[in-house]
TORLO-661257 format. One record per residue (C-alpha): x, y, z; residue number from 1; residue in three letters. Coordinates in Angstrom, 2 decimals. Example, Ala and Ser with C-alpha at 12.3 -4.5 7.8 and 13.67 -1.06 7.14 Angstrom:
! TORLO-661257
> 12.30 | -4.50 | 7.80 | 1 | ALA
> 13.67 | -1.06 | 7.14 | 2 | SER
//
This chain:
! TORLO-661257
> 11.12 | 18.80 | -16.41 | 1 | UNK
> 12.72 | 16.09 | -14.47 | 2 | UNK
> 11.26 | 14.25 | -11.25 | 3 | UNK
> 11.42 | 15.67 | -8.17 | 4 | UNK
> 13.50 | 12.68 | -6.75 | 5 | UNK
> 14.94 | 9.48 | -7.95 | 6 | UNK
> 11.15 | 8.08 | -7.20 | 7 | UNK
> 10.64 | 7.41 | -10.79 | 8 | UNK
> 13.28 | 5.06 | -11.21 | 9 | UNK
> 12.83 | 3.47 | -7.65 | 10 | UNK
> 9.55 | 2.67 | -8.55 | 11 | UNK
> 10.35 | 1.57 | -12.16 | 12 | UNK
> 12.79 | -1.14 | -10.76 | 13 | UNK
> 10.76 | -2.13 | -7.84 | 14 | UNK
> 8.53 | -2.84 | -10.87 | 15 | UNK
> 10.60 | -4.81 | -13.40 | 16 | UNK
> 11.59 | -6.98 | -10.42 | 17 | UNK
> 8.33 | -7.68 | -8.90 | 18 | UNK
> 4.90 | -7.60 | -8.80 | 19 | UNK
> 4.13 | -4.28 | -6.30 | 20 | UNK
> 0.91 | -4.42 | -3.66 | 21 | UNK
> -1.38 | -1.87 | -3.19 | 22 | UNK
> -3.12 | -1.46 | -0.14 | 23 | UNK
> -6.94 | -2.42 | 0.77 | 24 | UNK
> -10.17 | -0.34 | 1.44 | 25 | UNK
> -9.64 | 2.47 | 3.59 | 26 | UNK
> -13.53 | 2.92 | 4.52 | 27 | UNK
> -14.09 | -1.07 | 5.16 | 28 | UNK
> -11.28 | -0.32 | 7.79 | 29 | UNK
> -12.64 | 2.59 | 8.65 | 30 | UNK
> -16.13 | 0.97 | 9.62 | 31 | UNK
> -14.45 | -1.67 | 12.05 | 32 | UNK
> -13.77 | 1.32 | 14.34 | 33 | UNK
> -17.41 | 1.90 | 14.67 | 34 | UNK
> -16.94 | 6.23 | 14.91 | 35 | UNK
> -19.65 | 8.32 | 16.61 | 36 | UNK
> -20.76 | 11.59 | 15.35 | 37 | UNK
> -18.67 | 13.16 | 18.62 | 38 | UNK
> -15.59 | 10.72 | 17.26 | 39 | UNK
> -15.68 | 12.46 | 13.32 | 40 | UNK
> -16.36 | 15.72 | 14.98 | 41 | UNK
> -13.06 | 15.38 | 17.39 | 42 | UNK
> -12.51 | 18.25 | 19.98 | 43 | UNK
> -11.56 | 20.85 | 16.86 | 44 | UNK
> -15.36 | 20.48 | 15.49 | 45 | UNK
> -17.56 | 19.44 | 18.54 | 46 | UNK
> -20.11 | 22.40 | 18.30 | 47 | UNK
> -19.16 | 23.60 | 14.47 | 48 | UNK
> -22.49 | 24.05 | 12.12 | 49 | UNK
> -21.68 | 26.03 | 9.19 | 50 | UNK
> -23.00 | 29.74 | 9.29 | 51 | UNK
> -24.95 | 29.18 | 5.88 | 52 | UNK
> -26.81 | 26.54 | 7.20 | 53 | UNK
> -30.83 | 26.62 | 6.68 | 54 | UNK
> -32.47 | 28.19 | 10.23 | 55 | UNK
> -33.52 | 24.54 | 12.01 | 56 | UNK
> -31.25 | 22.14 | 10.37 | 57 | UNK
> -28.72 | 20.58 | 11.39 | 58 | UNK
> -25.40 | 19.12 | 9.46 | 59 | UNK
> -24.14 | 15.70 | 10.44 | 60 | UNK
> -20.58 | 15.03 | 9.78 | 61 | UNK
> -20.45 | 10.95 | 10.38 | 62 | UNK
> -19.89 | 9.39 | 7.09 | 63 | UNK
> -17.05 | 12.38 | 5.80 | 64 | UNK
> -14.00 | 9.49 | 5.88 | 65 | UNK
> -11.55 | 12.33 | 4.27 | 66 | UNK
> -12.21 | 14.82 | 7.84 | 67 | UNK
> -10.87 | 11.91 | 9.70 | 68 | UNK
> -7.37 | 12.86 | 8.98 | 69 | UNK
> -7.28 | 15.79 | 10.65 | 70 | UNK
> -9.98 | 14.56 | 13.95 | 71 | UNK
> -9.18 | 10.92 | 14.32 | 72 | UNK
> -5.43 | 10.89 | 12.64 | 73 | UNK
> -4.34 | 8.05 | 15.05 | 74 | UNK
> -6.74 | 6.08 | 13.42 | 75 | UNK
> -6.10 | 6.76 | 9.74 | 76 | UNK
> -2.10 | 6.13 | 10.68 | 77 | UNK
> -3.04 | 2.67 | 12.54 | 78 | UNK
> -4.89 | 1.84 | 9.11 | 79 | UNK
> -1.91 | 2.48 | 6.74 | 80 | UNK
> 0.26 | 0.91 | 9.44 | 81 | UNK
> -1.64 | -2.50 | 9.26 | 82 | UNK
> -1.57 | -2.61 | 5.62 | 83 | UNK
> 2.29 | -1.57 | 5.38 | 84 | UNK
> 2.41 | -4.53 | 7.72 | 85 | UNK
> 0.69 | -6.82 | 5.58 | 86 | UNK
> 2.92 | -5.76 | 2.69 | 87 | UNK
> 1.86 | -3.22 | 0.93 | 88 | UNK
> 4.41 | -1.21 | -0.92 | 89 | UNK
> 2.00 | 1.69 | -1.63 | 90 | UNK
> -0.52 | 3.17 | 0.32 | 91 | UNK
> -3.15 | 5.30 | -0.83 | 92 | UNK
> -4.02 | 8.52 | 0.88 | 93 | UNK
> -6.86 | 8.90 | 2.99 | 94 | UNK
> -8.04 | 11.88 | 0.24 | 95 | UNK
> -10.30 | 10.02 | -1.88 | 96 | UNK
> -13.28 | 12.93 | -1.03 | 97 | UNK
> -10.58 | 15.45 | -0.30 | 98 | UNK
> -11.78 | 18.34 | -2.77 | 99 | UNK
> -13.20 | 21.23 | -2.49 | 100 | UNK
> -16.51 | 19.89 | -4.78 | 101 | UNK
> -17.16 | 16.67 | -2.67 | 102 | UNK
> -16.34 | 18.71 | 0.56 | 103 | UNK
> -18.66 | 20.81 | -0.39 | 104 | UNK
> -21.42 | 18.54 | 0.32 | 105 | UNK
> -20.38 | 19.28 | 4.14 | 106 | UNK
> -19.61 | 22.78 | 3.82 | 107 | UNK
> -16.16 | 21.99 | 4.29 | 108 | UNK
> -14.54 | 22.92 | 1.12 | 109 | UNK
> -12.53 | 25.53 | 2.73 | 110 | UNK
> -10.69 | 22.76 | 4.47 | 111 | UNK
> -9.52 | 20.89 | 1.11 | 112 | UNK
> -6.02 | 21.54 | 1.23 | 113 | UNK
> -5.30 | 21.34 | 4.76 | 114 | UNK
> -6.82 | 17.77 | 4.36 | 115 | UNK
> -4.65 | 16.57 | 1.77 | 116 | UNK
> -1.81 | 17.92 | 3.20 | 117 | UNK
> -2.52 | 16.16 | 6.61 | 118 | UNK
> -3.34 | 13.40 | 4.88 | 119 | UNK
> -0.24 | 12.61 | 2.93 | 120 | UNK
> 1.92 | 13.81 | 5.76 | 121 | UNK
> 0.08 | 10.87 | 7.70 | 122 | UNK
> 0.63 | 8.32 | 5.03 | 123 | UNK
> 4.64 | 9.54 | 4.77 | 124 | UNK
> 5.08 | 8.68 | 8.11 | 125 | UNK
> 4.17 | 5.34 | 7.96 | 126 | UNK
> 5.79 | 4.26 | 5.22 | 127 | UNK
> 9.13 | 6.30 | 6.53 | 128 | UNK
> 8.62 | 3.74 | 9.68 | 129 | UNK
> 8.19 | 0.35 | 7.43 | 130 | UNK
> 10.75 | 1.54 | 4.23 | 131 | UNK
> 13.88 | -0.37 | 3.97 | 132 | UNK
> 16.69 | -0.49 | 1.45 | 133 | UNK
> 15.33 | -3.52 | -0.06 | 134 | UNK
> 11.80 | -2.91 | 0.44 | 135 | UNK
> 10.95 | 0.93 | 0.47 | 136 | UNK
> 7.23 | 2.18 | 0.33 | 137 | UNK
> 5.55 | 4.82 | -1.45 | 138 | UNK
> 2.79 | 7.06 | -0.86 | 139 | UNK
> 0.11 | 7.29 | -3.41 | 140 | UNK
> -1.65 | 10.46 | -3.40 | 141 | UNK
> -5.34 | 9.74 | -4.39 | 142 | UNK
> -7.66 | 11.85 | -6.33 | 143 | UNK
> -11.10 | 10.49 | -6.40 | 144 | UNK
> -13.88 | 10.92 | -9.35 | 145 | UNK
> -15.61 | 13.67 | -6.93 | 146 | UNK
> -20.10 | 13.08 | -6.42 | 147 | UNK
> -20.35 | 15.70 | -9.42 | 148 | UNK
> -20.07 | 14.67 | -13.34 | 149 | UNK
> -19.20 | 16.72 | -16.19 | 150 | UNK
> -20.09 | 14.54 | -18.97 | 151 | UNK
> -23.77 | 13.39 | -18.40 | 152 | UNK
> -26.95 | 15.56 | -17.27 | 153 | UNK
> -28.24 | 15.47 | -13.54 | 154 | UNK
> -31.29 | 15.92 | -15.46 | 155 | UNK
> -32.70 | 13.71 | -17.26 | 156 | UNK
> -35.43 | 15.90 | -19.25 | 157 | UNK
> -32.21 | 18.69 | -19.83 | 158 | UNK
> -29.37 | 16.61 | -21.37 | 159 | UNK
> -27.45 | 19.76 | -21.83 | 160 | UNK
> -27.26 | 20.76 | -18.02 | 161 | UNK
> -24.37 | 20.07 | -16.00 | 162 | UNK
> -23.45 | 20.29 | -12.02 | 163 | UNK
> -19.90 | 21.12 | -12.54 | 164 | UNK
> -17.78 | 22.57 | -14.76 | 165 | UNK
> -14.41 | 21.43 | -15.95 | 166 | UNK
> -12.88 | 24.19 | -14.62 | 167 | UNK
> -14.01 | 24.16 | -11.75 | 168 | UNK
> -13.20 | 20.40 | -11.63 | 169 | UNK
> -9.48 | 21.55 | -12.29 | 170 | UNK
> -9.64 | 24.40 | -9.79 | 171 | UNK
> -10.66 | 21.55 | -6.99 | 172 | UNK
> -8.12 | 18.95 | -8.29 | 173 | UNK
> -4.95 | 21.29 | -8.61 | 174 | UNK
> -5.47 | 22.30 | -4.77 | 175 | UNK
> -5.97 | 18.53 | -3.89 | 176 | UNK
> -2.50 | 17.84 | -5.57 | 177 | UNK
> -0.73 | 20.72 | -4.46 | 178 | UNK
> -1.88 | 19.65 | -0.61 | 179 | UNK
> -0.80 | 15.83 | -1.78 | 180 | UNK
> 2.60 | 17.21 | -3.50 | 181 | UNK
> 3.39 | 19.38 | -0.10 | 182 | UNK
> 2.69 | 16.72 | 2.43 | 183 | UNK
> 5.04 | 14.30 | 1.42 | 184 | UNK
> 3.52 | 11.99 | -1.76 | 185 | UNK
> 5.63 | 10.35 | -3.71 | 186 | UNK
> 2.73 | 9.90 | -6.69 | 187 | UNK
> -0.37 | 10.70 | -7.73 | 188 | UNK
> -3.44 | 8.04 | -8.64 | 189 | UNK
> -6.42 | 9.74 | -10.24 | 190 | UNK
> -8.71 | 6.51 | -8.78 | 191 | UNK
> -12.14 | 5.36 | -9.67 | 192 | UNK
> -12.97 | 7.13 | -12.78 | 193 | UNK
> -16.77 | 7.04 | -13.88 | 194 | UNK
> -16.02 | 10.21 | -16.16 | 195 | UNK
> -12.72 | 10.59 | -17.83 | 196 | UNK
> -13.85 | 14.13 | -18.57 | 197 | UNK
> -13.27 | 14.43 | -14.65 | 198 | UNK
> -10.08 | 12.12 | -15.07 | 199 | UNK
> -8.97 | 14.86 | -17.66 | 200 | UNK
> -9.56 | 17.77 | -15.26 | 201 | UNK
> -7.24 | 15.57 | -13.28 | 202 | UNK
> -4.58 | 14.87 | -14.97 | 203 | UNK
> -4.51 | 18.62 | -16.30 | 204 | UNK
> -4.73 | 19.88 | -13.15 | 205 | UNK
> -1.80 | 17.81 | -12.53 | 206 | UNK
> 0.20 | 19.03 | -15.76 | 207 | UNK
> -0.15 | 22.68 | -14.19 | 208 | UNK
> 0.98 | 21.82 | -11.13 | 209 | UNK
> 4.10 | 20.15 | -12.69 | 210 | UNK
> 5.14 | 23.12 | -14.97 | 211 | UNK
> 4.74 | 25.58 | -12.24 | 212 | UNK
> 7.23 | 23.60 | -9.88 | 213 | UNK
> 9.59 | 22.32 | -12.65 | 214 | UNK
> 8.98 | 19.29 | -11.58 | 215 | UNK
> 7.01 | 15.73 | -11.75 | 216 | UNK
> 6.03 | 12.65 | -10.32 | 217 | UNK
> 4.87 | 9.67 | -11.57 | 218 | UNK
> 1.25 | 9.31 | -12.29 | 219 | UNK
> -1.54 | 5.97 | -12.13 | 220 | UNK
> -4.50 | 6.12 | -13.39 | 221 | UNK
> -7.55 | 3.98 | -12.60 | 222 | UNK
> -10.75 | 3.71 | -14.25 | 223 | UNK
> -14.13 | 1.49 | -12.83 | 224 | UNK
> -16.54 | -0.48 | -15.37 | 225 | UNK
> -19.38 | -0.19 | -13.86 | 226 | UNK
> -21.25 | -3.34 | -15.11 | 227 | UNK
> -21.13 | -6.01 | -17.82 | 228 | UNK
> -21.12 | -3.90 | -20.85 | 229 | UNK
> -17.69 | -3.62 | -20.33 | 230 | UNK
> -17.89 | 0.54 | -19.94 | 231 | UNK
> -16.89 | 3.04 | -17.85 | 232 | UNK
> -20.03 | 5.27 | -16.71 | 233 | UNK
> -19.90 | 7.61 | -19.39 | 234 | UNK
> -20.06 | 5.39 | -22.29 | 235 | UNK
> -16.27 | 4.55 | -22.89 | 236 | UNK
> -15.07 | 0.99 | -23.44 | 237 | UNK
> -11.42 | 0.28 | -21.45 | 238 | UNK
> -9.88 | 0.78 | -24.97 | 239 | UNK
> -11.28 | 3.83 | -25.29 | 240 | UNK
> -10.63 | 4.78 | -21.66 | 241 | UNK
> -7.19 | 3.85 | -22.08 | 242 | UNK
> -6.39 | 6.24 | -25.27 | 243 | UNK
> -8.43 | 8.72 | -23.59 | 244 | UNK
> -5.85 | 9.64 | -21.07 | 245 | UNK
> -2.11 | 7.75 | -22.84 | 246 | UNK
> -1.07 | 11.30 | -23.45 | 247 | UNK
> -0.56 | 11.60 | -19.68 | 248 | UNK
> 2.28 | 8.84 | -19.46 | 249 | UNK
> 0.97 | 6.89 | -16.61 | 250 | UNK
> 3.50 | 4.46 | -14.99 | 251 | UNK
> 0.13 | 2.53 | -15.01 | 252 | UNK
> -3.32 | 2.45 | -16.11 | 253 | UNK
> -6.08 | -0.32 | -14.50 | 254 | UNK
> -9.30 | -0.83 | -13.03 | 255 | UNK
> -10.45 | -1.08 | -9.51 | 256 | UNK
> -13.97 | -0.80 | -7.80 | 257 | UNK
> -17.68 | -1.43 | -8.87 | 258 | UNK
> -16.32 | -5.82 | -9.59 | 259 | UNK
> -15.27 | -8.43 | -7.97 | 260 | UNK
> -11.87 | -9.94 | -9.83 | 261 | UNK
> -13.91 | -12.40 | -11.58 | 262 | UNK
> -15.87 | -10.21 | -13.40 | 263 | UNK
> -12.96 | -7.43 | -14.47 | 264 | UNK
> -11.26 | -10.18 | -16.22 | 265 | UNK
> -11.82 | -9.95 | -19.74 | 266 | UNK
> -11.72 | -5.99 | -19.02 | 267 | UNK
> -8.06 | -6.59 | -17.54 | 268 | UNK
> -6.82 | -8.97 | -20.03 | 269 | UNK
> -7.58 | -6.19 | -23.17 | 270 | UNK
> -5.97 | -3.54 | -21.25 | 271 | UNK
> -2.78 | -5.88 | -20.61 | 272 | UNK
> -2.67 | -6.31 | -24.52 | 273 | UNK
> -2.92 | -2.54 | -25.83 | 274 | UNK
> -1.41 | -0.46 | -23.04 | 275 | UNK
> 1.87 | 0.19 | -23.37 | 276 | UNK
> 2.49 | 1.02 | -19.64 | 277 | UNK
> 1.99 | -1.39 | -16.80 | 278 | UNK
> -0.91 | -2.48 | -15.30 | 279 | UNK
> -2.49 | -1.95 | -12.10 | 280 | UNK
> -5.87 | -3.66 | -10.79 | 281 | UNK
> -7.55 | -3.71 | -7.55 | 282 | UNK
> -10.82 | -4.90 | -7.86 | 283 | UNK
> -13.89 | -4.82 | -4.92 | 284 | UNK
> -13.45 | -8.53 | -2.36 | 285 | UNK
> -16.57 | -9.80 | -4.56 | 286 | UNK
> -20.14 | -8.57 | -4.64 | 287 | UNK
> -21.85 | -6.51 | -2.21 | 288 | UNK
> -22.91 | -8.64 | 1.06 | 289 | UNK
> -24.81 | -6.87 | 3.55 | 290 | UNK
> -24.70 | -9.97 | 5.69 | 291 | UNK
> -20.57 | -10.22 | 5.96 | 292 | UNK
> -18.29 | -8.45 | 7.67 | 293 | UNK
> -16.55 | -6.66 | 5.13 | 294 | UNK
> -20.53 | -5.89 | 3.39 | 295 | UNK
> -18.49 | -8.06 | 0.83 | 296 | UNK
> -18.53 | -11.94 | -0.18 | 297 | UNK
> -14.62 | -12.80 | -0.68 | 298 | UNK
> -12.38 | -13.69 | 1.45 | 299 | UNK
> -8.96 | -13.23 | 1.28 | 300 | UNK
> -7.94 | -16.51 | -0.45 | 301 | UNK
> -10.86 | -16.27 | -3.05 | 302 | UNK
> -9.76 | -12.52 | -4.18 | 303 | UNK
> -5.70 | -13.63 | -4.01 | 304 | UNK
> -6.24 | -16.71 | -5.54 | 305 | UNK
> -7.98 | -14.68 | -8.61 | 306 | UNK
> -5.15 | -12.14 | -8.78 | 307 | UNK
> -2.65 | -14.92 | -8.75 | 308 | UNK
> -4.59 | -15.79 | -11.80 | 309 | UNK
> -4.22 | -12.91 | -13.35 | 310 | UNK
> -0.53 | -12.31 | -12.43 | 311 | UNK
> 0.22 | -15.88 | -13.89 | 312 | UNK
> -1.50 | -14.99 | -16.86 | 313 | UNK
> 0.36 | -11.68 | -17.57 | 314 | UNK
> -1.60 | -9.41 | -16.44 | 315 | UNK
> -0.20 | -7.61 | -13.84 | 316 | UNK
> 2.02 | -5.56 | -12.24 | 317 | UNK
> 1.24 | -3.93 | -9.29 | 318 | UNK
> -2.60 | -6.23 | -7.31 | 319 | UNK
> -4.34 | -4.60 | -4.20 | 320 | UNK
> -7.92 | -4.47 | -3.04 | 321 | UNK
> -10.35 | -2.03 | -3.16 | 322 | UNK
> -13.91 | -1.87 | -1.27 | 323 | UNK
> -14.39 | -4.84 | 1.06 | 324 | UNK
> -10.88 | -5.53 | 1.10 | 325 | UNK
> -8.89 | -5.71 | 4.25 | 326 | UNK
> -5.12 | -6.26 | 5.59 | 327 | UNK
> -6.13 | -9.78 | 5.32 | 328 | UNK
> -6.68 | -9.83 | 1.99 | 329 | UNK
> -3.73 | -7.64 | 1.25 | 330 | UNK
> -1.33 | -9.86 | 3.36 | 331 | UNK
> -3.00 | -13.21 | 1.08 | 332 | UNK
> -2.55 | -11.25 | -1.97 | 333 | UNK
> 0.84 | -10.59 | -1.24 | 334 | UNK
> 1.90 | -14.06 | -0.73 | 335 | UNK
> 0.01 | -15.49 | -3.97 | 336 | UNK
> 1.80 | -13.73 | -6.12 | 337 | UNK
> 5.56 | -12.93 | -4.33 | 338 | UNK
> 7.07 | -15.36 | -6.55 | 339 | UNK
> 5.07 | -14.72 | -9.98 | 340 | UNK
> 6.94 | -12.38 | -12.91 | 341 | UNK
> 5.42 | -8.87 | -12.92 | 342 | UNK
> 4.18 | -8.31 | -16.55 | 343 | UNK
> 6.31 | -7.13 | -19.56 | 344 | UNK
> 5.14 | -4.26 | -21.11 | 345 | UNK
> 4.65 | -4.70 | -24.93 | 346 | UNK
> 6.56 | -2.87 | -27.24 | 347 | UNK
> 3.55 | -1.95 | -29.04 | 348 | UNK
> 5.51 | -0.07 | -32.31 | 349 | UNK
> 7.69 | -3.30 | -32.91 | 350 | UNK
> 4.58 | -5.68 | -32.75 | 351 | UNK
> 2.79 | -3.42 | -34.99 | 352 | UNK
> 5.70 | -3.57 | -37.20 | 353 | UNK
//
């Protein structure tokens, strides 16, 4: 199978020649516009409860970020817009709930691929407006972790019992990508992994997708270490993570979420010396601050003056932000490291040799 486009080797040499931006948080940006429950509902869901609803409740729908693409659209394009401004040279989809298990949760799995298709269609257009022959942009279709895990009980006295199956995990994630593929992405990034037995539903999902079209594009893969012992939620260390899911052939594997830049250091730094891919990190704008702005404590010369750190010491080749992060921080990020080498990618058989 070949790519679909020459997007594999556009991206591979915007690569070797510099070090690529991400964008910033979506829902930070999201929470500056201050939506109502009448401004998630829009006119299309006003007065829509769902018909299986318990007699006397009621379903709120504030909160569902991934809806907003097809009720507030002219919101989620003004969003990618201000980070394609800021310099971003790929934006993430406004998907990162977009399946049919985490839609669920609203009763609105139904409306999975219709999401993801808006979504991405959104996210093309804006980076059609701000692409140039020396600078074009790329849409990252993102698959989150979903609320549901297949490797670890919901119940702690029944370690055998499960909430999801994988599946049904791969059911969900192949109509996410197939919405992503059809609306105009020019990737995919599986994003925030807590499970990689969800990361592997995925990326097979993906792999199904790929053989039914005869075609590919180019995958990154993110996992989140959740605290200081340096593993992901269900028990891996990044080394483990990492040969978890090599068989997929990321154009990169990182970290993002759950810590600040300071903190996914070390965590970067081993990834950066056994991955044989490049690297991609876009870590949270600090700790959680209910007192700032953002609900974060960086601003945006503490987090790009941390990933300049880490793209003068190797690490890196494409930096963005993740929660708490903003088109500030993406347009200092940008700057820090414009003139900084991208990483080389070991040639991990010759060093072993």
């Amino acid at each position: 199978m070949t790519a679909t486009s020459d997007l594999a080797a556009r991206l591979a040499d915007a690569m070797s020649r510099r070090i690529l931006i991400l964008d910033g948080a979506m829902g930070t940006m999201i929470q500056r516009y201050k939506l109502d429950e009448a401004a998630y509902r829009g006119a299309r869901f006003a007065d829509w409860q769902p018909a299986d609803l318990a007699p006397g409740k009621q379903l709120f729908l504030k909160g569902n970020n991934d809806l907003l693409v097809l009720t507030q659209p002219e919101v989620i394009a003004e969003i990618h817009g201000k980070y394609l401004a800021a310099g971003a040279d790929i934006i993430e989809t406004n998907t990162f709930g977009a399946t049919s298990v985490a839609q669920a949760d609203y009763h609105m799995a139904d409306l999975a691929y219709e999401m993801n298709l808006a979504a991405a269609r959104l996210a093309r257009a804006e980076c059609d407006k701000y692409s140039t022959a020396d600078k074009p942009r790329f849409v990252a279709g993102a698959l989150g972790p979903t609320p549901k895990t297949a490797s670890i009980s919901p119940d702690v006295n029944d370690p055998g019992a499960r909430n999801v199956s994988f599946d049904e995990l791969v059911a969900a994630y192949h109509e996410q990508a197939r919405g992503l593929w059809d609306g105009g992405a020019d990737l995919f990034l599986v994003e925030t992994i807590f499970d990689t037995l969800n990361a592997k539903a995925a990326l097979f999902a993906i792999d199904q997708l790929f053989e039914e079209r005869g075609a590919t594009l180019p995958i990154m893969i993110s996992g989140t270490v959740t605290d200081a012992s340096g593993r992901i939620l269900s028990g891996q260390t990044v080394a483990a993570f990492w040969h978890s899911v090599r068989h997929a052939r990321p154009i990169t594997i990182g970290l993002n979420c759950a810590l600040g830049a300071a903190l996914m250091r070390p965590y970067i730094a081993e990834l950066s010396k056994i991955a044989d891919t490049r690297i991609c990190v876009y870590p949270n704008a600090g700790l959680p601050n209910p007192m700032s702005d953002t609900g974060f404590d960086e601003t945006p010369d503490v987090t790009s003056r941390l990933l300049k750190e880490f793209a003068e010491a190797g690490f890196v080749n494409i930096a963005g932000g993740c929660c708490g992060t903003t088109p500030e921080h993406i347009a200092a990020i940008a700057q820090a490291v414009a003139t900084v080498t991208p990483r080389r990618v070991p040639d991990l058989e010759q060093t072993a040799t």
